[in-house]
N, C-alpha and C positions, 0 to 999 in steps of 0.2 A: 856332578851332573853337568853334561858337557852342552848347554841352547842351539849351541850351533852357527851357522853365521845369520841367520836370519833375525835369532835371540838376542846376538849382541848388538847386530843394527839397530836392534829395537830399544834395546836396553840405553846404548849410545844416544838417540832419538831423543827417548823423555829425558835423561839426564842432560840434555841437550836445552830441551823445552824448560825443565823444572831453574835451572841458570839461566836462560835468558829470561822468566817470568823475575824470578830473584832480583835482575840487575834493573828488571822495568819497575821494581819497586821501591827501590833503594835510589832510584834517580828522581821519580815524581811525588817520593817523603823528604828529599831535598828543601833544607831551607831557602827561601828568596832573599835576595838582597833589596831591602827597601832601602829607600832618597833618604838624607836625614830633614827633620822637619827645619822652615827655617829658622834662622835668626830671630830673637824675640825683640821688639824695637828698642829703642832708648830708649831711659824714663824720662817721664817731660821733667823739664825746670821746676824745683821745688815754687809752692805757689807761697805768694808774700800777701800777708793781711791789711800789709799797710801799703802807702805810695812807696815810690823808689826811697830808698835809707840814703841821706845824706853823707854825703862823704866824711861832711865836719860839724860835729854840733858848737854852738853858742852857749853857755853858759854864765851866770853869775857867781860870782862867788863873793862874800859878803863876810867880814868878823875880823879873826884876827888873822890876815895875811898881811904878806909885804904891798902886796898888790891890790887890794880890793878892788871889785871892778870884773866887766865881762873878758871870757878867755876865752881862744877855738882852740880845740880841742876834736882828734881823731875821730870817728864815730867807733863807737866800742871802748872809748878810753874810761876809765877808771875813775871815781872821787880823787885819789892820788894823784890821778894826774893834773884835774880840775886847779888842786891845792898848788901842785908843781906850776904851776903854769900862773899861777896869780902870785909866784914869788917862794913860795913856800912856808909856815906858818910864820908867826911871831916867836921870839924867845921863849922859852917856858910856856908853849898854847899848849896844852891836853887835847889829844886828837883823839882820844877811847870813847867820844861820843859820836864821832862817824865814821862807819862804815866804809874802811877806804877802800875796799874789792869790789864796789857797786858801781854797777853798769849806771852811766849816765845818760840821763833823752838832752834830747835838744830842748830849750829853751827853759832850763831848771834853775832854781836859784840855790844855793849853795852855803849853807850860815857853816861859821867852823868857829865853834866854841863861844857864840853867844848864842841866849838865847832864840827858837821859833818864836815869832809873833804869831798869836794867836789868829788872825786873818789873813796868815798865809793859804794862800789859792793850791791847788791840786799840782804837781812839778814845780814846786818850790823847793820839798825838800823831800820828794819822794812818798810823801804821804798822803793820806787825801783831807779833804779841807775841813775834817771833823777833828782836827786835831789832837786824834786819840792815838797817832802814829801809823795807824792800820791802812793795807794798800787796799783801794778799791777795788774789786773785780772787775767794775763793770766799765771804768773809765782807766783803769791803769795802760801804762804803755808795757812793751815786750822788757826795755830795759828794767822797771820794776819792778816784774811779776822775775824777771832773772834775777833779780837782786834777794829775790828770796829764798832762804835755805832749803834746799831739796830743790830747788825748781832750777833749770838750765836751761839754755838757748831752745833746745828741742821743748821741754814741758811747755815754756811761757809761749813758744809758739803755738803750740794745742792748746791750751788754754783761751788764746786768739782765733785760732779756729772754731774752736766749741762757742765761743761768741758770738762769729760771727753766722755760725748756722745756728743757733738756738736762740739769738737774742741779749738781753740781760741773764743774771744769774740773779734768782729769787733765792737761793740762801746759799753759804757759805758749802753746805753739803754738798751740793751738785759740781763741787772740785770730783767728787769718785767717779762724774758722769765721764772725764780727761784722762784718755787714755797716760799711766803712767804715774798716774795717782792714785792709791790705795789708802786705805785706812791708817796705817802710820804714817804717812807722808801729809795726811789730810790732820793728825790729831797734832803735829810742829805747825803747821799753817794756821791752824782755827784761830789762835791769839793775833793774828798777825794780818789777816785779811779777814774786811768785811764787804755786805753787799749793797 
């Protein structure tokens, strides 16, 4: 069947129209190109609980060293080094009753292998002044809540936090209230801190 020339005009025409309507649709289903959103800011300065950290703590150190007598010492430095710095022990002193990986505060006193006096004050020798050995929650520094097993720089800080927005701690429990402490990290603590 032969349309003729009029037929194929026509035919040419909408095949004409049916590709331009095609190319008008395939242009305004185009994705856009969107901005990227911006930059997200810095985070602020982590926030400190305490005044600015001395550069150098004070220390006593007190028993059988070479040295007995107050030492400076780095902030962040160690019992170890407390002990290095007032000489180093005496001959045959047994050090397996201190702790020598604990973070020292400033102004603590220091016994090495004699014994606490029972009226030792709270940072004398990391205890608090019930002389049961146990850190306080509610008066401990960041260095002695670090001195305790499972707890590190980060936890003792939260712990510090949770104080200072809640107040005192009304029982040793309200450790699970510190982000980072759970029930096994709370049941090595319970001996070891009170409130």
């Amino acid at each position: 069947m032969d349309p003729g020339r009029a037929g194929v005009l026509a035919l040419s025409l909408v095949a004409a129209l049916v590709l331009l309507g095609v190319l008008v649709l395939a242009w305004s289903g185009r994705p856009t190109a969107e901005s990227a959103p911006p930059p997200l800011p810095a985070p602020p300065p982590p926030v400190s609980t305490s005044a600015a950290a001395p550069a150098e703590l004070v220390v006593s150190v007190v028993g059988r060293v070479q040295r007995p007598g107050l030492v400076t010492v780095s902030a962040g430095a160690r019992v170890a080094d407390a002990v290095s710095a007032a000489g180093g022990p005496l001959p045959d002193t047994d050090l397996t009753g201190l702790n020598l990986a604990r973070r020292l505060a400033d102004g603590e006193q220091l016994y090495v292998a004699i014994p606490v006096p029972p009226e030792a004050r709270p940072g004398q020798t990391g205890a608090d002044a019930g002389g049961d050995g146990k850190v306080d929650l509610n008066t401990a520094t960041k260095e002695q809540l670090d001195g305790l097993p499972g707890i590190g720089e980060v936890t003792a800080e939260r712990i510090l936090q949770w104080r200072t927005e809640h107040g005192r701690f009304g029982s040793v429990d309200q450790l699970r209230d510190v982000g980072g402490i759970g029930e096994a990290r709370l049941s090595k603590l319970r001996d070891l801190v009170r409130v």
